[in-house]
VEXDREN-2710 file (C-alpha; in Angstrom, 1 decimal):
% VEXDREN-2710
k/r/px/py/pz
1/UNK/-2.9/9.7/22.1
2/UNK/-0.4/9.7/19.3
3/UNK/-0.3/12.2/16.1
4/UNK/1.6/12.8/13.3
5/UNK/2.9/16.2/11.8
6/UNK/2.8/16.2/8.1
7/UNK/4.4/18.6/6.1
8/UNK/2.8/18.6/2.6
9/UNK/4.0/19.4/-0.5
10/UNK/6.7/16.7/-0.9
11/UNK/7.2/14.3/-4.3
12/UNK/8.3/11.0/-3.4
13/UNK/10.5/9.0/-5.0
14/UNK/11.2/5.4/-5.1
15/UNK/9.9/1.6/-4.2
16/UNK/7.8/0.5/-1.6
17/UNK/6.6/-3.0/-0.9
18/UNK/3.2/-3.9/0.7
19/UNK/2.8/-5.4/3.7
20/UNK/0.9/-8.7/4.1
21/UNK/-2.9/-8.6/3.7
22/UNK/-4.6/-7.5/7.0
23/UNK/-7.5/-8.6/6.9
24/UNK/-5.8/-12.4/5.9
25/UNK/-4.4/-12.2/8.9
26/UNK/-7.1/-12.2/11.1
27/UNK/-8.5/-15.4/9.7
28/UNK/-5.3/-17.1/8.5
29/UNK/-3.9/-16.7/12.6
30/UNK/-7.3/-18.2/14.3
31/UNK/-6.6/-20.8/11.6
32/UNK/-4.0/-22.2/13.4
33/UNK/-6.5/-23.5/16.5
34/UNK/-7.9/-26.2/14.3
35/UNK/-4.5/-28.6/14.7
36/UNK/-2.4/-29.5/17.4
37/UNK/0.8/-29.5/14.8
38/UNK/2.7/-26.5/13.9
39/UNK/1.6/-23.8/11.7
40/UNK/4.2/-21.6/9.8
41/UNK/2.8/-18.0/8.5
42/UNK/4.9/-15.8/6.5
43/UNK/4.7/-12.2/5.7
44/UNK/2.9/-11.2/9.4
45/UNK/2.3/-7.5/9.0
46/UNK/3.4/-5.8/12.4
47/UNK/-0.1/-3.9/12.9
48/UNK/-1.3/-3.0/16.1
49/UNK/-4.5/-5.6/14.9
50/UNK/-2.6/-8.5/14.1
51/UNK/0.0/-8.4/17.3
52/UNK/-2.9/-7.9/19.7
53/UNK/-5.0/-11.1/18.1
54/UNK/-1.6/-12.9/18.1
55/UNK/-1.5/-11.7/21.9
56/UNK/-5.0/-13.3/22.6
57/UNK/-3.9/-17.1/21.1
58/UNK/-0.4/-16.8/23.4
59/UNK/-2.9/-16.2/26.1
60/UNK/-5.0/-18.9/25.0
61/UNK/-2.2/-21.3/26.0
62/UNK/-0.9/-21.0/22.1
63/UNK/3.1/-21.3/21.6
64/UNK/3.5/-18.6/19.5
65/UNK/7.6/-17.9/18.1
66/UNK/8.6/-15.3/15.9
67/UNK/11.2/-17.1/13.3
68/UNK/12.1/-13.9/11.1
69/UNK/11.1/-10.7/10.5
70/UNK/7.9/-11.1/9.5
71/UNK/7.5/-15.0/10.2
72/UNK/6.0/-16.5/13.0
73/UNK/5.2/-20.4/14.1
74/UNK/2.4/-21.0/15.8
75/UNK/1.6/-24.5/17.7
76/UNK/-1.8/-24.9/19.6
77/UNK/-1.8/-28.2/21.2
78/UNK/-2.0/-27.0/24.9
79/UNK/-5.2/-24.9/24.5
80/UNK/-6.8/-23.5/27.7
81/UNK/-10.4/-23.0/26.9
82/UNK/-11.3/-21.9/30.6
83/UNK/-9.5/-18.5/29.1
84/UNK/-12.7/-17.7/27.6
85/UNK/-14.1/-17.1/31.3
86/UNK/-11.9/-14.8/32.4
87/UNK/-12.3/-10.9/32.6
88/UNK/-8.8/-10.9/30.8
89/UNK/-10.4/-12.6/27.8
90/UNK/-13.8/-10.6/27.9
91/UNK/-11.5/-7.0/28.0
92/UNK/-8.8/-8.5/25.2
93/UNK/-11.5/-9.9/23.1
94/UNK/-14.2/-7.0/23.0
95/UNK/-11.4/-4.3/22.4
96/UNK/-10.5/-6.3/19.2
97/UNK/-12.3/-7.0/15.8
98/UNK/-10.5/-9.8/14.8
99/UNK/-11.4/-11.5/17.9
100/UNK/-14.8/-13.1/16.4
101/UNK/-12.3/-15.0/14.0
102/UNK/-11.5/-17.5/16.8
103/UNK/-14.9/-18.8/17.2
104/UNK/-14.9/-20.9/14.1
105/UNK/-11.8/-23.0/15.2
106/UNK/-13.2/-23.5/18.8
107/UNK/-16.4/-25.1/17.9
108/UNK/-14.8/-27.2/15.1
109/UNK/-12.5/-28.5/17.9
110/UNK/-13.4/-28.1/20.9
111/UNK/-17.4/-28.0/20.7
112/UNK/-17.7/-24.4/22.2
113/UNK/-17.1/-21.0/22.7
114/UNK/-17.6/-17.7/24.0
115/UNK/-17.2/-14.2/23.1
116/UNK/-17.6/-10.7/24.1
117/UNK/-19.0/-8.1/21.5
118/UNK/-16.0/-7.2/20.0
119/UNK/-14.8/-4.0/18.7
120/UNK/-13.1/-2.1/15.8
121/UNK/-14.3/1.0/13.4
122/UNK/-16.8/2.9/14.2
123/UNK/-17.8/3.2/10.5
124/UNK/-21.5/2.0/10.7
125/UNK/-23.5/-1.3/11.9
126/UNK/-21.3/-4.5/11.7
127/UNK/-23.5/-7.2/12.5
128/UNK/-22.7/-10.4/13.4
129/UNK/-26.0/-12.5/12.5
130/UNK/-24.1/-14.5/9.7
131/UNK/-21.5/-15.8/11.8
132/UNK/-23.9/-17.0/14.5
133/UNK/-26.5/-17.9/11.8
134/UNK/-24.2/-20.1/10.1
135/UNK/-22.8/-21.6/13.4
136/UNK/-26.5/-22.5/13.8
137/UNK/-27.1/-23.8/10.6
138/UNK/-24.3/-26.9/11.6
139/UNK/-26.3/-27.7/14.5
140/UNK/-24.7/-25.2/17.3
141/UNK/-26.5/-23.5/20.2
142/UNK/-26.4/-19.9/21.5
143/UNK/-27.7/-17.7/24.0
144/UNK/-26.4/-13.8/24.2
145/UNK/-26.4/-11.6/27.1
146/UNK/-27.7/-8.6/26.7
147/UNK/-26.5/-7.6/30.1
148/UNK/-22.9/-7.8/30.0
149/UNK/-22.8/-8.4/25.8
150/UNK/-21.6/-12.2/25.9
151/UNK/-22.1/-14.7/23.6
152/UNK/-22.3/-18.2/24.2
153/UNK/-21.8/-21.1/21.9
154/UNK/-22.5/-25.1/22.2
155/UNK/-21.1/-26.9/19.8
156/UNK/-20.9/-30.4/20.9
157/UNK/-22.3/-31.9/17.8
158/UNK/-21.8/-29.9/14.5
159/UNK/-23.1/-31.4/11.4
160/UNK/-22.7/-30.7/7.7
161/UNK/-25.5/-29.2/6.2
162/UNK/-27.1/-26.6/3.6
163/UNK/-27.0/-23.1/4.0
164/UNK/-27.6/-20.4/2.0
165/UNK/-26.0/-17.1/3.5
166/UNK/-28.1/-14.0/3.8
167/UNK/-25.0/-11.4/3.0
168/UNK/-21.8/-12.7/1.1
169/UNK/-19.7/-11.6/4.7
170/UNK/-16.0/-12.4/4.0
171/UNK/-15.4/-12.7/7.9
172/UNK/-18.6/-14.2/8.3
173/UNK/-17.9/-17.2/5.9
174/UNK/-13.8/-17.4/6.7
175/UNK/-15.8/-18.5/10.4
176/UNK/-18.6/-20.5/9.2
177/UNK/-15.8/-22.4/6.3
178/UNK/-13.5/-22.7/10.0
179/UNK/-16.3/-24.5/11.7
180/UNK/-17.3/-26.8/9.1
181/UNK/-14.3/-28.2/8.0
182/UNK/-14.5/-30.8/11.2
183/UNK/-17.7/-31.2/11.0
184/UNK/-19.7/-34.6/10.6
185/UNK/-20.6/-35.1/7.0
186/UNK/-21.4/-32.5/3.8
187/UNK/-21.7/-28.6/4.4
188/UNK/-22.4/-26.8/1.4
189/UNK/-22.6/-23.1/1.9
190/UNK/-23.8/-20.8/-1.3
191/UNK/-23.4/-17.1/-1.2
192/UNK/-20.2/-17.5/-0.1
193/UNK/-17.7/-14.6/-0.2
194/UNK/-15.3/-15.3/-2.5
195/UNK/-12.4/-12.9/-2.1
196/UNK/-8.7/-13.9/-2.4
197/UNK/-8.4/-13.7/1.3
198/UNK/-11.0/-17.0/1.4
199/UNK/-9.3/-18.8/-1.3
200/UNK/-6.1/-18.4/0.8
201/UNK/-8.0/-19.6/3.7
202/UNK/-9.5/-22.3/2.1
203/UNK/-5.8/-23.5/0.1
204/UNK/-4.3/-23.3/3.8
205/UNK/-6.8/-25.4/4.9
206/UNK/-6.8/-27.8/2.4
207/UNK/-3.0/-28.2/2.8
208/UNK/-3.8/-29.0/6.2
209/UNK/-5.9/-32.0/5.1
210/UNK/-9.3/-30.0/4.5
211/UNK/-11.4/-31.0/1.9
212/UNK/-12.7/-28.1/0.5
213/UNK/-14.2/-28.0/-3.5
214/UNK/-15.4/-24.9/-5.2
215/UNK/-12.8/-22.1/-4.0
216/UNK/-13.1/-19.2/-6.0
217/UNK/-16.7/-19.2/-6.5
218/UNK/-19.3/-18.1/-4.3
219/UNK/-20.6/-22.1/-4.1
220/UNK/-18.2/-24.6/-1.5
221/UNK/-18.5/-27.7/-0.8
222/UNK/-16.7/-28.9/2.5
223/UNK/-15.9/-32.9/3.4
224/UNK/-15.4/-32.7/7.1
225/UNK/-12.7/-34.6/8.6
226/UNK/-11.6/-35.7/11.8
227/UNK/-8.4/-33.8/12.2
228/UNK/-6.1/-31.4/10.9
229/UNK/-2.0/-31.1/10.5
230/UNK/0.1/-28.4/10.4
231/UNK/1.5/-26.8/7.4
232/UNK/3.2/-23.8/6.0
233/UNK/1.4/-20.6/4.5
234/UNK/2.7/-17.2/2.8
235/UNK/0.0/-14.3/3.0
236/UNK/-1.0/-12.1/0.0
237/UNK/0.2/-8.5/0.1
238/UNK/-2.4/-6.4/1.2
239/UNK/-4.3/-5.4/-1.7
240/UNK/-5.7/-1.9/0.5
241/UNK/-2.1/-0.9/1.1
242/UNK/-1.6/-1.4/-2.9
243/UNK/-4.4/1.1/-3.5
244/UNK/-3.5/3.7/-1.0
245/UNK/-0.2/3.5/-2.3
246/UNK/-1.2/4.6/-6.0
247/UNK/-3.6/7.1/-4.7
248/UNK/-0.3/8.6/-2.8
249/UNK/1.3/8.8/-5.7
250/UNK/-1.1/10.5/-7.6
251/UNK/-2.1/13.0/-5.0
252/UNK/1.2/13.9/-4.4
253/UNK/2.5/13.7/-8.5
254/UNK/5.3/11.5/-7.1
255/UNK/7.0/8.5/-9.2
256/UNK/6.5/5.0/-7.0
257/UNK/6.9/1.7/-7.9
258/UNK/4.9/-0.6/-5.8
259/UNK/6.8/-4.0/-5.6
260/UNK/5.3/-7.6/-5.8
261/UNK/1.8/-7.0/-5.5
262/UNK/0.8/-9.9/-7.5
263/UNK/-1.5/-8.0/-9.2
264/UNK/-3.9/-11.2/-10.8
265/UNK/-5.4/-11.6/-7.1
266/UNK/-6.3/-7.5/-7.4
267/UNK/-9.1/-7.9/-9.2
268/UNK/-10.3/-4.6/-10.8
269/UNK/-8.6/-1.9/-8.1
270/UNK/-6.1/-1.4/-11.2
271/UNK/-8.4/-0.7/-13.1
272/UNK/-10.9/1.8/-11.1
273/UNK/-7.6/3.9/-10.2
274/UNK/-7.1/3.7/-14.1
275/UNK/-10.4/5.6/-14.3
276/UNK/-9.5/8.3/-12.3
277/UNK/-7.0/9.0/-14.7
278/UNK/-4.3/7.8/-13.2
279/UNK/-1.6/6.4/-15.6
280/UNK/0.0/3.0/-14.1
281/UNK/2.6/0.6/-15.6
282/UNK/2.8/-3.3/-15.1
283/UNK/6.5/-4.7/-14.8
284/UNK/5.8/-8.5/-14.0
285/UNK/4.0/-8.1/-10.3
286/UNK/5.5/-4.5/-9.9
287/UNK/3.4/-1.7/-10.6
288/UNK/5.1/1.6/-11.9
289/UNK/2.6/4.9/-11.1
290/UNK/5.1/8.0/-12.9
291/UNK/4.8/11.5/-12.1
292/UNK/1.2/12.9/-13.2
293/UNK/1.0/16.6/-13.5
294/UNK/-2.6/15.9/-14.0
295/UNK/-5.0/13.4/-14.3
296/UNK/-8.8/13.4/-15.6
297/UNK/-11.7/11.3/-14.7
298/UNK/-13.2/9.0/-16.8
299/UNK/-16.9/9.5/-17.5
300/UNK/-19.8/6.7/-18.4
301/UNK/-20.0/5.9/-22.5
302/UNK/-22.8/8.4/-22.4
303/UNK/-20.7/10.8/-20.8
304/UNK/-23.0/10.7/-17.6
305/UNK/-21.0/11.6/-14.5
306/UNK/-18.8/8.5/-13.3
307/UNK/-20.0/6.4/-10.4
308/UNK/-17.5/4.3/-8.4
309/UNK/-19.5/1.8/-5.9
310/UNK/-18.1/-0.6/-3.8
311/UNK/-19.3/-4.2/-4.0
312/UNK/-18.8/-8.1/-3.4
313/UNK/-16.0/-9.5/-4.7
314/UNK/-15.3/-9.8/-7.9
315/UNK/-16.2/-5.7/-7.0
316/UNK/-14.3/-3.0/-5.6
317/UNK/-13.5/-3.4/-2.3
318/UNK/-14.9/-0.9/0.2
319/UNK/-11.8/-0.6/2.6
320/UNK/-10.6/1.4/-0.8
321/UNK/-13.5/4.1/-1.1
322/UNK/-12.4/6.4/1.5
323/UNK/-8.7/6.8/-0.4
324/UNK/-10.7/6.7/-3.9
325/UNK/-12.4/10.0/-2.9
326/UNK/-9.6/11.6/-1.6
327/UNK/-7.4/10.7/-4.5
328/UNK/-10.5/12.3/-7.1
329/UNK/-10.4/15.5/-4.9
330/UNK/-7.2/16.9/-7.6
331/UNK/-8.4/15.2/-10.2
332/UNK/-10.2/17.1/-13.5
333/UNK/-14.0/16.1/-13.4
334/UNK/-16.4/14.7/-11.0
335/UNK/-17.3/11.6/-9.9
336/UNK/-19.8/10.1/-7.3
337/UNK/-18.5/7.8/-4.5
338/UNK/-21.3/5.5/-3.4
339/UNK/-20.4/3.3/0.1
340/UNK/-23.2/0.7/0.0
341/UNK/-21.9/-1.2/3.0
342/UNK/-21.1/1.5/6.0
343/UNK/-23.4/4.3/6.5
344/UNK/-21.1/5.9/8.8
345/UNK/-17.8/5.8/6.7
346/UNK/-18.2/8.8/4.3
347/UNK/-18.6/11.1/7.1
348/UNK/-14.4/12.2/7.4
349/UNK/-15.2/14.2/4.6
350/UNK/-15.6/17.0/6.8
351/UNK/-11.8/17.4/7.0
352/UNK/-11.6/17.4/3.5
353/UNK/-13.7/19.9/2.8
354/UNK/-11.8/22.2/5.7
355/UNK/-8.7/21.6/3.6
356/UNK/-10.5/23.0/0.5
357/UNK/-11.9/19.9/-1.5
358/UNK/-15.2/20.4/-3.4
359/UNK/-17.4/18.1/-1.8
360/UNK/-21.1/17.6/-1.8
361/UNK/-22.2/14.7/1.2
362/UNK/-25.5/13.6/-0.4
363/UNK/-26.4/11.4/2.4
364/UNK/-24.1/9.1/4.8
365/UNK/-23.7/6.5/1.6
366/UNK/-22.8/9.0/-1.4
367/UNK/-20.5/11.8/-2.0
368/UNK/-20.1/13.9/-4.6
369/UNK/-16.5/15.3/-5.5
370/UNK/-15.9/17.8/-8.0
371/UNK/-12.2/17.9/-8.9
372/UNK/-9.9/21.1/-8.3
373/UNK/-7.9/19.6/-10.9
374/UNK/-4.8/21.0/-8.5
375/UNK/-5.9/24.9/-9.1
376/UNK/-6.3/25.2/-5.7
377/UNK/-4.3/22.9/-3.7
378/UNK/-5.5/21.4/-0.5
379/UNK/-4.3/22.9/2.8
380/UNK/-3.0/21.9/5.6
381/UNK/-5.1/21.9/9.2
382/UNK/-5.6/19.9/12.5
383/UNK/-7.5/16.5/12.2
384/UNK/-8.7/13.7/14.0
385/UNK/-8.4/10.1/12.4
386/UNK/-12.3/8.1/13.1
387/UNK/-11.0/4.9/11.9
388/UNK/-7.9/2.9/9.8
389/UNK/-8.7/3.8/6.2
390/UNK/-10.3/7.4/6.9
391/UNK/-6.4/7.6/8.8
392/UNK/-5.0/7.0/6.1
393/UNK/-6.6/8.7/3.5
394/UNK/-6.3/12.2/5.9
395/UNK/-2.7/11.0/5.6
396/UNK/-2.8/11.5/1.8
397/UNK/-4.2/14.6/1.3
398/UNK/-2.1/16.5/4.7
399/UNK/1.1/14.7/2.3
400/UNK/-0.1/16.6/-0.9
401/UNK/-1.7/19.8/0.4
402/UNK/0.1/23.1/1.4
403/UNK/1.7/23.8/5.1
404/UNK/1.3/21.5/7.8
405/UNK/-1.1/19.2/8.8
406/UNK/-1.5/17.6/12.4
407/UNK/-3.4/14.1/12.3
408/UNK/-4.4/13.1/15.8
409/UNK/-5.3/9.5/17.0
410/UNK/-3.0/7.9/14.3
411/UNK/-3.4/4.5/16.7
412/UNK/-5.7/3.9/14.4
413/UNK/-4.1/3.9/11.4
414/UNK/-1.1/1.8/12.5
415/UNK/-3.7/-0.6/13.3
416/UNK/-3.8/-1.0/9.3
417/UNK/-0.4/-0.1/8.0
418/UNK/2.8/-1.0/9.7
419/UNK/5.6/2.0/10.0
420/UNK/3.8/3.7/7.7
421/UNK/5.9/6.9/8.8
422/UNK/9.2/5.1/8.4
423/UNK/8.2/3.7/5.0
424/UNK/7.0/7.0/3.5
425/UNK/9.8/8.7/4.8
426/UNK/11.9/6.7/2.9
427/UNK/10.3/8.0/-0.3
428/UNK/11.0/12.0/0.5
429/UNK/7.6/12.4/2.9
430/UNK/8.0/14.3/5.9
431/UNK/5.9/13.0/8.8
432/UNK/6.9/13.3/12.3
433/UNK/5.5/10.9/15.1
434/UNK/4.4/12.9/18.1
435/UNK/3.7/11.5/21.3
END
């Protein structure tokens, strides 16, 4: 197990640029299934999440080459679906979150599928029932095993149809949208999750000779068609990195400029950092956070104590609480974090509160924190990361508190952030990679 030493106490200087968008990835790659014609993808972030699902198409039978540095081409015309029997596939596939995404792409093409329960955070109940619900809904049959946790999918005959989802699951409808788009005839799903990551799905795909109406909204419309051709796609930046990059700097009262992070597809993190006081400028896709001494949290028009939720998109997305609460722990005021979606992600502020942050856990969704307002600076102590955006939240506050932190399992945050050491570094941080 892997752990970083963090000295704290460091300003940081400089630019950084985000990587590409994670959780694109993971949909974007199983994408690439639905034609037999190559697929280009450019900025491939080197996470331990996206190599591994990249790993389980090569296995597949997928030609998979790297053509720069963060380009790869990807051609699945020789597909081996008798993979999907084999222990290799059950271990690959159940250690890895992503590994659900393929589904989508098998039925639409090949008429079935199988899947272990797969993996990832342990941050709370991730169901799967829209996925499998939707899959339904187009006319495919399942059984699960409860014995050995395997799911089995026929999906000889998929149909267009109506379907209202029950939860607005981004992974959930990037499968169900995967599925349909080879479908026979109409499928119209409402509720959809709209979040940039689906729109770039859904532009991919319609480059590919989809035809998909309604992106943007939570209302598509999918034409299916017979067949798909390759094309050539360039992934967002990751919108989580963005955030955790401007609660850095003002944890740490460093100067960063953040380059290209096409800021129009961020949708209001700007502005719920802006909240927490934190001053930001806009230099055409750049954002410019300068050195803060202080900053103070805003409060409702009443003056009631400010509550930051996450929510569907067009809300805040919840991969960015956990470095929200962090970030308000030197901040002047208070402010309630409310995680509707995990109950189990709030629970790292134990570490926090060992470091010296004032912070009340009302129950596993809420948490109180009542700003130091950097009188008493966080200290440095001996941590364990639970999963990717805890990590890297711990990460900030060992990089702005006193003395020396030690972050064990850090595998899981570089299965979210690529060289994040190496990058931080670079600004004037001092983390050292044990083990």
């Amino acid at each position: 197990m892997a752990s970083f030493k963090v000295k704290g106490g460091n300003r940081l200087k400089g630019e950084i640029t985000p990587q590409g968008a994670k959780n694109e990835a993971l949909q974007i790659i199983c994408a690439v299934l639905l034609t037999a014609e190559p697929v280009t993808i450019h900025k491939i972030p080197n996470i331990r999440d996206v190599m591994k699902l990249i790993e389980l198409l090569a296995d597949l039978g997928c030609e998979v080459q790297k053509v720069g540095d963060e380009s790869y081409r990807f051609t699945a015309s020789n597909i081996n679906i008798d993979f999907l029997e084999t222990d290799d596939f059950k271990a690959k596939a159940a250690a890895l979150r992503g590994s659900i995404m393929i589904l989508g792409p098998l039925l639409a093409r090949y008429g079935k599928g199988k899947m272990p329960r797969p993996g990832g955070d342990k941050i709370g109940r991730r169901r799967l029932d829209t996925h499998f619900i939707g899959f339904e809904k187009l006319g495919a049959r399942f059984s699960y095993d409860t014995k050995d946790e395997f799911y089995t999918i026929d999906a000889s005959d998929l149909k267009g149809t109506y379907m209202l989802l029950d939860e607005a699951s981004v992974t959930g409808t990037a499968n169900i949208i995967m599925a349909a788009v080879m479908a026979k005839g109409k499928t119209t799903i409402y509720n959809a999750a709209c979040e940039p990551y689906i729109q770039q799905l859904c532009k991919m795909l319609n480059r590919m000779g989809a035809q998909i109406t309604g992106v943007g909204s939570n209302l598509l419309h999918i034409e299916g068609v017979s067949q798909l051709k390759g094309t050539e796609h360039t992934m967002l930046p990751d919108m989580i990195e963005i955030g955790s990059f401007i609660g850095l700097a003002a944890m740490t009262q460093s100067e960063i400029t953040i380059k290209n992070c096409q800021i129009a597809e961020l949708g209001i993190i700007p502005q719920t950092f802006q909240r927490l006081g934190i001053q930001m400028g806009f230099r055409g896709d750049d954002i410019h956070i300068p050195a803060q001494d202080h900053y103070e949290i805003d409060t409702f028009i009443d003056g009631s104590i400010l509550t930051i939720a996450d929510a569907i998109w067009p809300g805040l997305t919840p991969d960015l609480l956990s470095v929200i609460l962090v970030t308000a722990t030197q901040a002047k005021g208070t402010v309630l974090v409310h995680q509707k979606m995990f109950e189990s992600r709030l629970f790292f502020v134990d570490k926090l509160i060992d470091m010296g942050a004032q912070i009340i856990l009302c129950d596993p969704h809420r948490a109180t924190v009542i700003g130091l307002d950097r009188r008493y600076p966080l200290k440095g102590i001996q941590m364990t990361s639970p999963d990717i955006r805890a990590g890297v939240s711990l990460l900030i506050a060992a990089l702005s508190a006193e003395g020396t932190s030690t972050i064990h399992n850090i595998e899981q945050i570089d299965r979210g952030y690529q060289y994040i050491d190496t990058r931080l570094n670079r600004l004037g941080a001092d983390i050292e990679r044990i083990g």
